[in-house]
N, C-alpha and C positions, 0 to 999 in steps of 0.2 A: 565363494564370491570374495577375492581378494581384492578385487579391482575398486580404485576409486571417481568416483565419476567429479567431476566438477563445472557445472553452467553457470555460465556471464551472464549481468543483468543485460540485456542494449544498449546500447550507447543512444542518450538522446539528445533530441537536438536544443541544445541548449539554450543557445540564442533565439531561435525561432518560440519556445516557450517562453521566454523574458521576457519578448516583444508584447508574446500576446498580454501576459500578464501585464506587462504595463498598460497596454491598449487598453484591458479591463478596467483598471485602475484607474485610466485617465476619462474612462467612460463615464464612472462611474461618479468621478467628482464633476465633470462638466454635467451631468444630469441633477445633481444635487444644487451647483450651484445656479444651474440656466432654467430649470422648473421647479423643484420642493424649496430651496429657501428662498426664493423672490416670493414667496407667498406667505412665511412666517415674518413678520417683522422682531427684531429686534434676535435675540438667542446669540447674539455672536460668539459666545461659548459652548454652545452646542454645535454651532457649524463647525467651528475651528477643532472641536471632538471627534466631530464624524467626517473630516478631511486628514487629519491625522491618524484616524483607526483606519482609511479606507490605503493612505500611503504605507503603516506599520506591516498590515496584512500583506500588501501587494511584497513588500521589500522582505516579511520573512518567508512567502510562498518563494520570491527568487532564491534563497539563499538554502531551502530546502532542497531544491531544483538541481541546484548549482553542487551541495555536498551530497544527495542522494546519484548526480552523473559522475561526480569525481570518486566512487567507492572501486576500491582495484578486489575484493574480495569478491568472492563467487556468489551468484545468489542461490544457488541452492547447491550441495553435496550431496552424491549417495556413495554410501558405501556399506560394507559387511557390517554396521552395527545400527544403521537408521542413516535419517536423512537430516542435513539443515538446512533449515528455509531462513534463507533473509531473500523473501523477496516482496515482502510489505512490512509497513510499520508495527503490525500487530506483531509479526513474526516470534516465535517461542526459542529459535535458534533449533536445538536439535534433539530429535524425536528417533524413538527408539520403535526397530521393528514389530518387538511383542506388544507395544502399546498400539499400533496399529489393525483395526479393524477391516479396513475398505476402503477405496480412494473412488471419486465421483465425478464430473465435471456438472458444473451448473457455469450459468453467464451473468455475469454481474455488471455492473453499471458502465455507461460507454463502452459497452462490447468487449467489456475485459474477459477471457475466460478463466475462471477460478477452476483448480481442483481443491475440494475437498478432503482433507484428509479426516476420515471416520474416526475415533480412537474409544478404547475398550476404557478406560480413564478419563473423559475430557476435566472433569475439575482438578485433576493434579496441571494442569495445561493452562485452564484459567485461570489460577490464583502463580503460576510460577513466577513471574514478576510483578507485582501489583500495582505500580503505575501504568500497565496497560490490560489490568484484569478487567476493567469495566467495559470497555471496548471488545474482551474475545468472549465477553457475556451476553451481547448484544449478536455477537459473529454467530456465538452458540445460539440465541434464540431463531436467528435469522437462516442460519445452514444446519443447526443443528449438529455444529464442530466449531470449535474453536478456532482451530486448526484451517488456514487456507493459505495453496498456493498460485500464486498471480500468474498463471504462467504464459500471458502473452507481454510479462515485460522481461521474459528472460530470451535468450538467443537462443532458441531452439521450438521447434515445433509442436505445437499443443498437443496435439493427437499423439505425435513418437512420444512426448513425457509420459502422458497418461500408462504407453504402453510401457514403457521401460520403468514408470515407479510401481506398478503392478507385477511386472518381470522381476525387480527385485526383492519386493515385498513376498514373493509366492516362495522363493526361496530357500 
C-alpha cells in the first residue's frame, strides 16, 4: 500500500452562513433589547456587556467560518503508515495504523456522521496536545474514542470512507 489517498474538506457556503450568523446575532440583541431589558430598569452596564458578548461571538464565529473554508490542506490522508484527520477542531492530526483498533460510525448532532476511530491507546491521544485534551476527554466519555472523524464535512461519501478506512486499516 504505497498509495496516498488525500480528501478535501467541502467547500462551504460561506456567505450564506455569515448571514445567518448575523441574523442570529441581530436576533438576538433585538430580543434583548425589545423584551428582557425594558423590564430591568437601570443596568446600562450590563446591557451594553451582553450586546457586546453577543456581537464579539457572532464576529468570531464568522471569522472561524471564514479561515476553517479558506484551509487549501486536506482534511483527511491515508496512506501506508496511518491516517490524518483534520477534519474537526479536536482533531490529533495523525494516527498510526498499529494504534488503531476498529473504526464505527455513530450520528452526532445535526445529522453529522462521525466515524469513530477505536484506538488500542486512547490516552496517548488524549493528552497529545493539551490545549485540546479536555475536550477529547469528554469525546472519550461520550464515544468512547478520542479519536473522531466528521466525515460529512469532507467531499466524499460516508459509506465509501467507512469502507476504504477499513480497507486500509485491514492491510
Amino acid at each position: 500500500m504505497d498509495d496516498r489517498i488525500e480528501i478535501y474538506n467541502k467547500k462551504q457556503p460561506v456567505l450564506i452562513i455569515s448571514l445567518f450568523l448575523l441574523a442570529v446575532g441581530g436576533g438576538a440583541v433585538y430580543l434583548l433589547m425589545n423584551n428582557l431589558f425594558p423590564r430591568l430598569p437601570g443596568f446600562f452596564n450590563l446591557k451594553l456587556a451582553a450586546v457586546v458578548t453577543i456581537a464579539a461571538v457572532i464576529i468570531w464565529a464568522m471569522i472561524v467560518v471564514i479561515r476553517h473554508s479558506s484551509r487549501k490542506n486536506p482534511g483527511l490522508i491515508i496512506d501506508a503508515k496511518g491516517i490524518t484527520n483534520r477534519t474537526n477542531i479536536t482533531s490529533t492530526e495523525f494516527i498510526l495504523w498499529s494504534d488503531i483498533s476498529s473504526f464505527r460510525e455513530i450520528d452526532g448532532s445535526f445529522k453529522h456522521k462521525l466515524i469513530v476511530v477505536d484506538l488500542k491507546n486512547p490516552d496517548e491521544y488524549i493528552y497529545k496536545s493539551p490545549k485540546m485534551s479536555a475536550s477529547r476527554q469528554v469525546q472519550f466519555r461520550q464515544t468512547g474514542s478520542p479519536i473522531l472523524i466528521t466525515s460529512t464535512t469532507l467531499d466524499y461519501d460516508p459509506q465509501l470512507l467507512m469502507q476504504l478506512l477499513t480497507k486500509h486499516w485491514q492491510d
